[in-house]
BAKOL-102801 format. One record per atom (N, C-alpha, C): x, y, z; residue number from 1; residue in one letter; atom name. Coordinates in pm, 1 decimal. Example, Ala and Ser with C-alpha at 12.3 -4.5 7.8 and 13.67 -1.06 7.14 Angstrom:
BEGIN
          X          Y          Z    nr   rest   atom
     1319.0     -569.0      780.0     1      A      N
     1230.0     -450.0      780.0     1      A     CA
     1320.0     -330.0      780.0     1      A      C
     1285.0     -225.0      708.0     2      S      N
     1367.0     -106.0      714.0     2      S     CA
     1290.0        3.0      787.0     2      S      C
end
This chain:
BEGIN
          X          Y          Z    nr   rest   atom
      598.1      651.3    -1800.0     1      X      N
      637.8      673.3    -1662.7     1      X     CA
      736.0      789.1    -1657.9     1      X      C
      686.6      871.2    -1570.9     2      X      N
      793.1      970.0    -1548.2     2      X     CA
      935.2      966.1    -1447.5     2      X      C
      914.5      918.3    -1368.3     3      X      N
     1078.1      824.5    -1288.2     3      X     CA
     1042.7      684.6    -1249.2     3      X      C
     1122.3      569.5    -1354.7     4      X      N
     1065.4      447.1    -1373.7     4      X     CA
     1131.3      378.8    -1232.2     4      X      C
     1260.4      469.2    -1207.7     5      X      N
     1329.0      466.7    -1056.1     5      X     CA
     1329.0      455.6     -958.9     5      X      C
     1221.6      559.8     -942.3     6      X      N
     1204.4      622.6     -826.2     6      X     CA
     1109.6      502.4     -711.1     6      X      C
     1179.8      531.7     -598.7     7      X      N
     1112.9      445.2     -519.1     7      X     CA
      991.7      524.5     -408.5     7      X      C
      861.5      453.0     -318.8     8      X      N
      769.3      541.9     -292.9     8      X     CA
      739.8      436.1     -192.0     8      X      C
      667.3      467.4      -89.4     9      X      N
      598.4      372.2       16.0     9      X     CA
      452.9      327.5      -27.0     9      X      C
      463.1      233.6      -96.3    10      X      N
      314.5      156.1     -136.1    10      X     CA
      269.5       62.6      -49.8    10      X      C
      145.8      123.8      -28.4    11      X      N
       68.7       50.0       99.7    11      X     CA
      -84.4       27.9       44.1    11      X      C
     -172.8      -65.0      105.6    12      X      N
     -278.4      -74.3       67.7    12      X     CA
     -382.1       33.1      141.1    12      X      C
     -471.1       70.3      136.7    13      X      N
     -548.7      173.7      206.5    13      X     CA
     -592.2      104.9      321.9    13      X      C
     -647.2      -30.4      325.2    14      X      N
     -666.0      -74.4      416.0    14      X     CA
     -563.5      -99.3      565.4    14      X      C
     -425.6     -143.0      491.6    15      X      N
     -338.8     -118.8      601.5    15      X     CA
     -331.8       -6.7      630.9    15      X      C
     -326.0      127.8      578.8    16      X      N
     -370.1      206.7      640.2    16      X     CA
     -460.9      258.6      782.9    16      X      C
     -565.6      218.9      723.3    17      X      N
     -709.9      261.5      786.2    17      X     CA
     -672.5      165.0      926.9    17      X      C
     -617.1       21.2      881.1    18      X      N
     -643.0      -12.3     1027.7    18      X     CA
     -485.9       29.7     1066.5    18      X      C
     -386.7       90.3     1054.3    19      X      N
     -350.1      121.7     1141.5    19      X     CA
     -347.6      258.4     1230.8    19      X      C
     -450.6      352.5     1209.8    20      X      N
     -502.9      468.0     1220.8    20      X     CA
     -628.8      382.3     1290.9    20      X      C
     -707.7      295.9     1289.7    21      X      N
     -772.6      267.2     1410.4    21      X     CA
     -753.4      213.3     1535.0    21      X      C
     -638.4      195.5     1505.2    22      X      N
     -556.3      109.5     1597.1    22      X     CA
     -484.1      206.4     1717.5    22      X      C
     -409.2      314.9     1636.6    23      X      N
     -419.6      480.1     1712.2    23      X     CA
     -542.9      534.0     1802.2    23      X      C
     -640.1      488.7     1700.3    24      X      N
     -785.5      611.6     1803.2    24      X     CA
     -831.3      513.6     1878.5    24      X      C
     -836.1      360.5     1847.2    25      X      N
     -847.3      284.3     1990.2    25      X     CA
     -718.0      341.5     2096.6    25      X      C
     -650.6      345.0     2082.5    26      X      N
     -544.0      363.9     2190.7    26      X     CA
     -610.1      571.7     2247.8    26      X      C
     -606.7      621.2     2160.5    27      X      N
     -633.5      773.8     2202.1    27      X     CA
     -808.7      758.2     2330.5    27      X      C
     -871.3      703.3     2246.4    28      X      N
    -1019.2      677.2     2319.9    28      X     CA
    -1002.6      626.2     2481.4    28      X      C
     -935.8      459.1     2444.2    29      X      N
     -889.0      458.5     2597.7    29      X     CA
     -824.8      445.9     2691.7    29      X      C
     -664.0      535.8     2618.8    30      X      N
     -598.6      595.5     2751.6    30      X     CA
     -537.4      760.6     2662.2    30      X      C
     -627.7      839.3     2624.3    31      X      N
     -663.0      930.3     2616.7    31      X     CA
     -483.5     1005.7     2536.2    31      X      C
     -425.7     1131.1     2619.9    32      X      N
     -360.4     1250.7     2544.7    32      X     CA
     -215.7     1100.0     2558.4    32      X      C
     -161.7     1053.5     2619.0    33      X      N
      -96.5      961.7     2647.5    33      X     CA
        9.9      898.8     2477.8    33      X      C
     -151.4      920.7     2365.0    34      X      N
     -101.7      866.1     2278.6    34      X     CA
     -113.9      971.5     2138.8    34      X      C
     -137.9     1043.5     2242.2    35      X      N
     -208.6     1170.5     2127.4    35      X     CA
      -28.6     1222.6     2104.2    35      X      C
       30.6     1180.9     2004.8    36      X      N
      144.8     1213.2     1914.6    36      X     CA
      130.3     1122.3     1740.8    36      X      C
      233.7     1202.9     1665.4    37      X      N
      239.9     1149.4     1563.8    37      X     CA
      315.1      972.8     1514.8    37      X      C
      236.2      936.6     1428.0    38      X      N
      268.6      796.4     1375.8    38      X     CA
      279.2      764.0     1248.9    38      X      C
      411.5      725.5     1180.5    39      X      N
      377.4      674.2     1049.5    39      X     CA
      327.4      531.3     1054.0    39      X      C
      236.5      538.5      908.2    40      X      N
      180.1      355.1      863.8    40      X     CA
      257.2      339.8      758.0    40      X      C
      346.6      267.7      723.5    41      X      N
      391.2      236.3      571.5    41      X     CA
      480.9      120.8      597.1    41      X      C
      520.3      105.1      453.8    42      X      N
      572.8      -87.3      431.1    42      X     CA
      724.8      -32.8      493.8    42      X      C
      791.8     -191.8      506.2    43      X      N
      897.2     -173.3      563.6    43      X     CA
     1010.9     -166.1      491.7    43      X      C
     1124.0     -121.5      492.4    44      X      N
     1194.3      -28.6      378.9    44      X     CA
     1241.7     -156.8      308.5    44      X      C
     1240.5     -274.8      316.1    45      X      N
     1310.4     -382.4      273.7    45      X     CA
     1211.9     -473.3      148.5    45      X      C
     1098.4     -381.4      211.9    46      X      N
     1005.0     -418.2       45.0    46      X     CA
      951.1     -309.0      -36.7    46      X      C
     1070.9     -212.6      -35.4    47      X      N
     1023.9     -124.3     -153.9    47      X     CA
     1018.9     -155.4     -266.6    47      X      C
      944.6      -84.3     -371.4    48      X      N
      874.2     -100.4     -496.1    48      X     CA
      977.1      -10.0     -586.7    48      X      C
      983.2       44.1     -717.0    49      X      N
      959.8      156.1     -765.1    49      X     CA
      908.2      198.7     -894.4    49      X      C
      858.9      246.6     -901.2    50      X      N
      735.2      287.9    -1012.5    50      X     CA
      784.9      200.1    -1085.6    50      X      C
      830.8      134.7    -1205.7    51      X      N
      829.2       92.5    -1239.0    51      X     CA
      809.9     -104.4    -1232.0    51      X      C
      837.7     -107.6    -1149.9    52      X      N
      799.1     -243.4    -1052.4    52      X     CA
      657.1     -257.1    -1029.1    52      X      C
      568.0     -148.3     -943.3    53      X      N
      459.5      -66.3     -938.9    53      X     CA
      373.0     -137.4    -1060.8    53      X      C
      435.3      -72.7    -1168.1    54      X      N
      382.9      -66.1    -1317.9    54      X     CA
      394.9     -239.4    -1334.3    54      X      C
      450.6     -317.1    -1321.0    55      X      N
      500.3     -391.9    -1376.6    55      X     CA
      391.1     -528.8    -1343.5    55      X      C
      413.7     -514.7    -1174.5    56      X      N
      306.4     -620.2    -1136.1    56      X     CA
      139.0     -614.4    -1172.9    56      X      C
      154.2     -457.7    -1169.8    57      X      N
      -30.2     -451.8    -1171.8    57      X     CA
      -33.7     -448.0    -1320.9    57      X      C
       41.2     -473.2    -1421.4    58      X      N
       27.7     -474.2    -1506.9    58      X     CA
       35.4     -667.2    -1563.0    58      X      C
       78.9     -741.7    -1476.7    59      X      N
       57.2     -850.3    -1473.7    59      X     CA
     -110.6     -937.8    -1429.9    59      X      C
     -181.7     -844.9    -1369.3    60      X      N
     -311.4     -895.8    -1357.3    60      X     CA
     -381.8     -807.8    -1507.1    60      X      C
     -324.5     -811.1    -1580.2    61      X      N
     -432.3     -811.9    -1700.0    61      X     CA
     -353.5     -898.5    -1811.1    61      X      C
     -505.5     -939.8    -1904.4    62      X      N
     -503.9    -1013.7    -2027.4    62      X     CA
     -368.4     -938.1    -2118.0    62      X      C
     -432.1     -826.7    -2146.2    63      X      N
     -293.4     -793.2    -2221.3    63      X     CA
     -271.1     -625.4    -2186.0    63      X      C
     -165.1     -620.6    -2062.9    64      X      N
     -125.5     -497.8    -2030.2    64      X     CA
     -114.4     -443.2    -2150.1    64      X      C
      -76.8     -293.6    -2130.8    65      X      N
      -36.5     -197.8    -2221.8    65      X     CA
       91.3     -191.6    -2194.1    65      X      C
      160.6     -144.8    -2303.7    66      X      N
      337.4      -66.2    -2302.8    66      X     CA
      366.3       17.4    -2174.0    66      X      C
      492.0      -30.7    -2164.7    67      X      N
      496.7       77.6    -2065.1    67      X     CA
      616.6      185.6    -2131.7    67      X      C
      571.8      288.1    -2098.8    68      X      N
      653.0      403.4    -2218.5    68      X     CA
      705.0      494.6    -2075.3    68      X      C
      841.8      490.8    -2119.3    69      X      N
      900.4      600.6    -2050.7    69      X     CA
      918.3      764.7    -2095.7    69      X      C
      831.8      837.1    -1962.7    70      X      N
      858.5      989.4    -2058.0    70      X     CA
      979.1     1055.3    -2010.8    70      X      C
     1041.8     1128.0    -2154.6    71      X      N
     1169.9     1180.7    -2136.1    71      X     CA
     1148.4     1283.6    -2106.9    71      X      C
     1057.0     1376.2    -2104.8    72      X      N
     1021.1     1514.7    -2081.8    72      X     CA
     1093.5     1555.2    -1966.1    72      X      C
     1140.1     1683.4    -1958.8    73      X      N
     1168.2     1712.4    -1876.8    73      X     CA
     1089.8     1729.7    -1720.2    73      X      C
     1084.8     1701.1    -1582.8    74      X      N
      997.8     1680.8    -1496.9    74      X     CA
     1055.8     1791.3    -1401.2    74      X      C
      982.3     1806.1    -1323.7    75      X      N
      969.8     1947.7    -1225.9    75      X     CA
     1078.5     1823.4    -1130.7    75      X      C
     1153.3     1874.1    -1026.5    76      X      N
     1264.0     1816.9     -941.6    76      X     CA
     1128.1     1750.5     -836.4    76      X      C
     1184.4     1660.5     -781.5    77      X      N
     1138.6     1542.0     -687.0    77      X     CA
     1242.7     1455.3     -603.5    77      X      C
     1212.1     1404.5     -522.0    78      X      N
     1321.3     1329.5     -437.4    78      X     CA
     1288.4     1164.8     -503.9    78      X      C
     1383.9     1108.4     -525.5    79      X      N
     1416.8      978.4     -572.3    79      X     CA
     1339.2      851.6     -501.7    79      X      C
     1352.7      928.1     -365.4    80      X      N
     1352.9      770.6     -296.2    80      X     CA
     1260.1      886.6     -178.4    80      X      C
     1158.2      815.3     -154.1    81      X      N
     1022.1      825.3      -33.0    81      X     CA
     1017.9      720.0       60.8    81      X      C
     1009.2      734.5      189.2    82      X      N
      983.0      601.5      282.2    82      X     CA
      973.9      638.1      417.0    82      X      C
      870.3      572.7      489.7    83      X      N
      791.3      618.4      583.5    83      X     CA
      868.7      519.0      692.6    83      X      C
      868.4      571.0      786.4    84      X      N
      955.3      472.6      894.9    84      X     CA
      844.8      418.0      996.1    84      X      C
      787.0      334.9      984.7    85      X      N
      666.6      272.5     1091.1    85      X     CA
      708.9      196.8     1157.1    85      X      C
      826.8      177.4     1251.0    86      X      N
      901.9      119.2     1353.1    86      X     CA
      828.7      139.3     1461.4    86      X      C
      776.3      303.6     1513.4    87      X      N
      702.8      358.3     1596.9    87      X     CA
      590.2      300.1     1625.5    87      X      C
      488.8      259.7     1523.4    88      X      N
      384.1      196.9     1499.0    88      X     CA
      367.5       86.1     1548.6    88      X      C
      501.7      -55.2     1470.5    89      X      N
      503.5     -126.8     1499.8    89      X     CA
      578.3     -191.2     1685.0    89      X      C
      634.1     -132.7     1688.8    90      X      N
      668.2     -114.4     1861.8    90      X     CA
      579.7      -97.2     1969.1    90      X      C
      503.3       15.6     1898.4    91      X      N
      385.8       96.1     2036.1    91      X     CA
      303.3       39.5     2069.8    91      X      C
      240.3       17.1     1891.2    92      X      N
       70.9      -14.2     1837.4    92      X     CA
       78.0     -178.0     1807.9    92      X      C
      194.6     -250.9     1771.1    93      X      N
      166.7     -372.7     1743.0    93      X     CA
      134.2     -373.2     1579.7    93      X      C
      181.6     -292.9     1521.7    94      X      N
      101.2     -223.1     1396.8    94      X     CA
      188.2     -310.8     1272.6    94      X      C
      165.4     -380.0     1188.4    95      X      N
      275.0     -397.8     1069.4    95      X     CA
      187.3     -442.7      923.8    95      X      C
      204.1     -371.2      816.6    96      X      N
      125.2     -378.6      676.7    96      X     CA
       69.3     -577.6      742.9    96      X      C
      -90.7     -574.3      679.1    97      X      N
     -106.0     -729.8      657.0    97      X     CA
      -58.7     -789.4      497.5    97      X      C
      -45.4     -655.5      390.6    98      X      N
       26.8     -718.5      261.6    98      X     CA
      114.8     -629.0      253.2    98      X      C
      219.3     -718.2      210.4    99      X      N
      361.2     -647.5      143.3    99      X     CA
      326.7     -572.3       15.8    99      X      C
      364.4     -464.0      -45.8   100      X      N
      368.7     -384.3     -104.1   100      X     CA
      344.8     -462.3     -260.2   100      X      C
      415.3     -583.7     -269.0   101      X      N
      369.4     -682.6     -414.7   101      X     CA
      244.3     -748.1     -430.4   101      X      C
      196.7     -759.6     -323.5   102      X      N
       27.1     -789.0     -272.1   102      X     CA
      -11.9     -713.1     -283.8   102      X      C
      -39.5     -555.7     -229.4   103      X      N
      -86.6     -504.8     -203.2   103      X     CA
     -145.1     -462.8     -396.5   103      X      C
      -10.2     -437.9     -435.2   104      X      N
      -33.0     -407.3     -617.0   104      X     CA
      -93.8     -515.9     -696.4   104      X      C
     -118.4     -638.2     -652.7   105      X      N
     -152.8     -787.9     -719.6   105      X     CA
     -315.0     -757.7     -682.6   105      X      C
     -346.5     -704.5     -555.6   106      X      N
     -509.8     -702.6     -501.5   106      X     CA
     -534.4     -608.3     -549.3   106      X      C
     -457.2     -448.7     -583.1   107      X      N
     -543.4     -345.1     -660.3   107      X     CA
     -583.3     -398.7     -739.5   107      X      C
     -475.0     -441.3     -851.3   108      X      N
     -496.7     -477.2    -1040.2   108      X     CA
     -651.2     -603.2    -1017.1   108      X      C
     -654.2     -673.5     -940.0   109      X      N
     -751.8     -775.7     -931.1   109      X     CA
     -850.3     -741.2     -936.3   109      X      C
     -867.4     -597.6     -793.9   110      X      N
     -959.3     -533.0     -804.3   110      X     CA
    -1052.2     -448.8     -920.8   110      X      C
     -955.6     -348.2     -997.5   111      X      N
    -1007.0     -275.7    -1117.6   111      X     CA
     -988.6     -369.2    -1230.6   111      X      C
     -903.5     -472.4    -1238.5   112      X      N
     -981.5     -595.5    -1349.6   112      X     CA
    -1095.5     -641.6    -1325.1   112      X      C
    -1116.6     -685.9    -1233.2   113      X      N
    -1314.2     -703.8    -1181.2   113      X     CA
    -1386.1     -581.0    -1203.8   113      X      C
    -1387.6     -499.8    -1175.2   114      X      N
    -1482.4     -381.3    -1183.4   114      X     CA
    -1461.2     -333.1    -1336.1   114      X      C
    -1334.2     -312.3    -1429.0   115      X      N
    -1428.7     -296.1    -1554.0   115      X     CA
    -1486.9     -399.6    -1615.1   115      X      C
    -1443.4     -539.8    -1517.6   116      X      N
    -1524.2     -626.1    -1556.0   116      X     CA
    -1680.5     -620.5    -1548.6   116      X      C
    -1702.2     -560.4    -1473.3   117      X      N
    -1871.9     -487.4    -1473.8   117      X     CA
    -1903.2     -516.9    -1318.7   117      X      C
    -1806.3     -566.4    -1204.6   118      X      N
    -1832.7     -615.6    -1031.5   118      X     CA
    -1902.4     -484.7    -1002.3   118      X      C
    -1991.0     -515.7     -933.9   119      X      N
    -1989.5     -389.3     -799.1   119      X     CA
    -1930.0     -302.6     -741.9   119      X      C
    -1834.5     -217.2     -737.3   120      X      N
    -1748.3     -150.6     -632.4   120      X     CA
    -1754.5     -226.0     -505.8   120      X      C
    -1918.1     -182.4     -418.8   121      X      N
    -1962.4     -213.6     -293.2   121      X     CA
    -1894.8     -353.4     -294.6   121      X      C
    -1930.3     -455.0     -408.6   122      X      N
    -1891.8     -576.4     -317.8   122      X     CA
    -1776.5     -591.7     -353.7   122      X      C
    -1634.6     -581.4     -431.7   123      X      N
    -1565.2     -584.3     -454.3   123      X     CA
    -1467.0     -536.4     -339.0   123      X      C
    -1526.5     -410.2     -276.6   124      X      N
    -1434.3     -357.1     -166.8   124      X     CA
    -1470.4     -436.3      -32.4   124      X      C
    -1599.9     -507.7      -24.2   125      X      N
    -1641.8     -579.6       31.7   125      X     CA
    -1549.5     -739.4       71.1   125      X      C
    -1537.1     -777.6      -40.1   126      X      N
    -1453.6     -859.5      -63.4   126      X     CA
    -1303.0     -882.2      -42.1   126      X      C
    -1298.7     -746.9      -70.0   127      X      N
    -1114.5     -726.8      -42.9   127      X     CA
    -1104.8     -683.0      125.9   127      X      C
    -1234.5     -604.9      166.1   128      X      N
    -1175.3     -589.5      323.1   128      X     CA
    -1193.3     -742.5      365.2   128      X      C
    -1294.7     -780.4      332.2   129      X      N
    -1280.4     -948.7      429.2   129      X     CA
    -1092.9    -1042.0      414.2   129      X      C
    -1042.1    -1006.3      268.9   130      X      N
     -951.2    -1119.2      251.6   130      X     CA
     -888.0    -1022.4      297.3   130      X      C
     -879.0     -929.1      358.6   131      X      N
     -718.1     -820.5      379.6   131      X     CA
     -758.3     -861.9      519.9   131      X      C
     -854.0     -902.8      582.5   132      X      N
     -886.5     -893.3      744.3   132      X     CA
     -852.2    -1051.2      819.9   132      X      C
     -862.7    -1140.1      721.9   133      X      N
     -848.1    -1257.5      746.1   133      X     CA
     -670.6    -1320.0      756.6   133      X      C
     -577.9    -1211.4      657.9   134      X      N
     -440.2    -1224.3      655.0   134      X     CA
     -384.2    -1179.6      785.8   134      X      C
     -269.4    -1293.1      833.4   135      X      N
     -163.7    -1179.7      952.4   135      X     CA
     -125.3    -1093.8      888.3   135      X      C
      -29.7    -1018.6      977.6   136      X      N
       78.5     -927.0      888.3   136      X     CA
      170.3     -984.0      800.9   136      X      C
      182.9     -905.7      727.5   137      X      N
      374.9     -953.6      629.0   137      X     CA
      469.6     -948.7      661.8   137      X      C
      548.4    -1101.3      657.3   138      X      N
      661.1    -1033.5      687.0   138      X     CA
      747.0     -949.7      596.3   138      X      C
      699.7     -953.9      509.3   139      X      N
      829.5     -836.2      426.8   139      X     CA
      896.5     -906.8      315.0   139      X      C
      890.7    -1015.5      337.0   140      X      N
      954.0    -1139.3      202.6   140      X     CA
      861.1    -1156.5       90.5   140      X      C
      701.8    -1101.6      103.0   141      X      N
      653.3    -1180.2       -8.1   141      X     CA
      702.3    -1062.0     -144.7   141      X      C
end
């Protein structure tokens, strides 16, 4: 790991996607009204950081690998990343359906099944149904 520190807004793609449809429903029908910018991301009280990251998805396997910190010197970066989706959640009704420790527990599940030999198709299949069936998070898990 190159900053085992550093903290980042980890979100699932799916919370994503639906909260960007959730936008173009609103743009479609009541048009320029909503046509401004929006962040989607977790709420600052369940940040991760790479190494945490590393840690859980490294808990959905038989036998993770090491986790090795590199000392190399690294090109400059900001420490700490985080998306403020207050806007989102106010306007749009918008808030992650998994907290950022879910969200890393359903990747690792995911690519443990698939080099398990799964499908992609149904695997992503699978994960949009259980990501669609959850409320939102509150932020504790």
């Amino acid at each position: 790991l190159r900053s085992p520190t550093a903290v980042r807004p980890w979100q699932h793609v799916l919370d994503l996607i639906e909260g960007i449809l959730a936008l173009a429903e609103r743009l479609v029908d009541q048009g320029q009204a909503w046509a401004e910018p929006f962040n989607f991301g977790p709420t600052a009280d369940t940040a991760l950081t790479v190494r945490q990251l590393v840690e859980i998805f490294a808990e959905g396997w038989a036998s993770p690998p090491p986790i090795e910190i590199d000392a190399a010197p690294a090109p400059p970066e900001a420490h700490t990343l985080r998306l403020d989706a207050t806007k989102a959640a106010l306007r749009l009704g918008w808030r992650p359906r998994w907290a950022p420790r879910q969200t890393v527990r359903e990747t690792a599940a995911w690519y443990r099944r698939w080099c398990e030999g799964a499908a992609a198709a149904q695997l992503c299949q699978e994960q949009l149904v259980q990501h669609s069936a959850r409320p939102a998070a509150d932020g504790r898990e």
